[in-house]
FIRO-85058 format. One line per field, with one value per residue (C-alpha): x, y, z. Coordinates in steps of 0.001 Angstrom, whole numbers, padded with zeros to 6 digits. Layout:
REM residues N
xx	X, ...
yy	Y, ...
zz	Z, ...
END
This chain:
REM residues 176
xx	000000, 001355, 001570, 002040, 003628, 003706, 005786, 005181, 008167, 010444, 013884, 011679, 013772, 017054, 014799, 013755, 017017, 016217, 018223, 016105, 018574, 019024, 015326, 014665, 017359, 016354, 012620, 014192, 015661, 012109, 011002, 009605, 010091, 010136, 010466, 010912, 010983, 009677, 011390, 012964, 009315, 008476, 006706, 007637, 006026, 006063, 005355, 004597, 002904, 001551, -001710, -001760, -001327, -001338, 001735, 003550, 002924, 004500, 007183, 008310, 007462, 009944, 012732, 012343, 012881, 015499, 017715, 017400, 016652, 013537, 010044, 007761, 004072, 003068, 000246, -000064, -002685, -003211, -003662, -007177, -007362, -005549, -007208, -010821, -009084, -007694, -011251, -013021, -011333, -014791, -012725, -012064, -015647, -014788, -012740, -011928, -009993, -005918, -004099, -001341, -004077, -004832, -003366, -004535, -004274, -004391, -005497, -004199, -007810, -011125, -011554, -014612, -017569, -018126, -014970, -015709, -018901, -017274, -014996, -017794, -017967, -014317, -015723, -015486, -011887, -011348, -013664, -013240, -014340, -013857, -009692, -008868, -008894, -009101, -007743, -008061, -005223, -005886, -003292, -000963, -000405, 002404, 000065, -002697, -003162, -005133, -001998, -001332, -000807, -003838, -005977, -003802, -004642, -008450, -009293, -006933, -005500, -001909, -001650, 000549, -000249, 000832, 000233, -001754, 000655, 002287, -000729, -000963, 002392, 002109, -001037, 000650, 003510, 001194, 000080, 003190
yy	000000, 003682, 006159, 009601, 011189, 014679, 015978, 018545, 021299, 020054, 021958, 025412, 028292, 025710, 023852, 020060, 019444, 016559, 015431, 014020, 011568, 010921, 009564, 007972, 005455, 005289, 004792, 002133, 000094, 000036, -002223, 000672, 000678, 002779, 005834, 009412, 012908, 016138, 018999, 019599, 020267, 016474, 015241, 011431, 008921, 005240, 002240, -000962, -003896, -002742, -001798, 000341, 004001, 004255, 002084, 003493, 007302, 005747, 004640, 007157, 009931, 007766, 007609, 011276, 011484, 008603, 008960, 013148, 014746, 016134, 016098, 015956, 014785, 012448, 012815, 009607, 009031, 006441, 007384, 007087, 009082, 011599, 011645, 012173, 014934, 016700, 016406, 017593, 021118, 023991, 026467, 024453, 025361, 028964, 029042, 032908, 031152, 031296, 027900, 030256, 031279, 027996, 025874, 022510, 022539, 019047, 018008, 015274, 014979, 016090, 019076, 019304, 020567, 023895, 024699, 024550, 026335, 029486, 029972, 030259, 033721, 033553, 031007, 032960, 032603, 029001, 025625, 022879, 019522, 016632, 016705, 019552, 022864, 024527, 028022, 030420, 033272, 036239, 038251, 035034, 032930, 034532, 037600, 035269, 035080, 031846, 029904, 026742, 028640, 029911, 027061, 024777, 027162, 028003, 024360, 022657, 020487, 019665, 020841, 021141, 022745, 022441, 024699, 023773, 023438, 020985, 019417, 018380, 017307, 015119, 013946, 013361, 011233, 009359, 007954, 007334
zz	000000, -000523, 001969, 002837, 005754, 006306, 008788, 011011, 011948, 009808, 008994, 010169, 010690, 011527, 013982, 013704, 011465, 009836, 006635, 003796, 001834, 005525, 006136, 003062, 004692, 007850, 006437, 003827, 006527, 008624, 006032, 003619, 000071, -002414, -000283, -001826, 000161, -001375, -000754, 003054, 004794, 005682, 002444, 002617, 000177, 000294, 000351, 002925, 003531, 006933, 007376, 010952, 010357, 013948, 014117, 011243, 012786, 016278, 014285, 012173, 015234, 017298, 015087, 014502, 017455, 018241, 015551, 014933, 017710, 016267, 017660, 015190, 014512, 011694, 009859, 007565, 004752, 002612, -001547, -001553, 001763, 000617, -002862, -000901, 000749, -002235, -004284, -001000, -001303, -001440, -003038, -006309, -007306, -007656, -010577, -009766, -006730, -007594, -007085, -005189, -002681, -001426, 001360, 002801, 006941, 008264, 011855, 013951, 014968, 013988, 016654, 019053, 016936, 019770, 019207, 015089, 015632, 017787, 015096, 011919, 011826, 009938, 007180, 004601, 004466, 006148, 005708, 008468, 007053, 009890, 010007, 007407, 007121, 004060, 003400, 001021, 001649, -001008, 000258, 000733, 003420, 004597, 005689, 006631, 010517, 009925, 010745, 012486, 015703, 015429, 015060, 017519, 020031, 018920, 017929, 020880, 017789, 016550, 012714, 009828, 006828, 003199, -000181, -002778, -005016, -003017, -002038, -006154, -006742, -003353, -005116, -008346, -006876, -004722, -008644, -010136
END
């Protein structure tokens, strides 16, 4: 089965140093084949014959940890997961909506729905849908204050969050 890991706090601002040629052998010698990284933010694809995403985020969050120093949460998806997440974006409707302005925020878990509801008033620029978050930044993300610090704290979650352009080529190497 293929997989996807994506890393949270990965080589961020010379924090969380973590190597990628690195990982892919450490991953390769866990029994995982096939890996490949995409670009030094903690996009890992592979493959495995285990079945337990729980497991395989234990693993790969302890020998983050083990073997780098680096504490880091795991958010692993299978393809089809993360294909249902990538078609489920609302913004892709509105073809007036710039690829550049969009960003995919994934949850460790799917927050507590009073928590979701106190923060509606701001939907106009943010969707929650169970374990995602998806953003549309006009102004760009980088003067967005709908970051992951803001909806850790907000939505008591653990989140890392990707653009959409990565978000497609993740999706088009989980195909190849």
């Amino acid at each position: 089965m293929k997989y996807l890991v994506l890393l949270k706090a990965i080589n961020v601002a010379g924090k969380n140093l973590v190597p990628m040629e690195k990982l892919r052998i450490l991953l390769t010698g866990l029994q995982f084949s096939n890996v490949q990284t995409y670009i030094q933010s903690g996009n890992i694809i592979f493959e495995s014959t285990q079945r337990d995403t729980d497991a395989i985020t234990k693993t790969i969050e302890y020998q983050l940890q083990h073997s780098f120093q680096a504490a880091s949460t795991a958010f692993v998806y299978t393809r089809n997961q993360f294909e249902v997440i990538v078609n489920g974006n609302p913004f892709l409707a509105d073809p007036g909506n710039e690829i550049d302005h969009l960003h995919l925020t994934f949850m460790q878990h799917e927050p507590d729905k009073e928590l979701v509801k106190d923060n509606e008033a701001a939907q106009h620029k943010y969707i929650i849908k169970g374990k995602y978050i998806y953003l549309h930044c006009p102004n760009g993300y980088g003067n967005t204050k709908l970051t992951n610090s803001l909806f850790e704290k907000k939505l008591k979650i653990t989140a890392t969050t990707r653009n959409w352009k990565t978000v497609l080529k993740l999706r088009e190497m989980m195909k190849e």
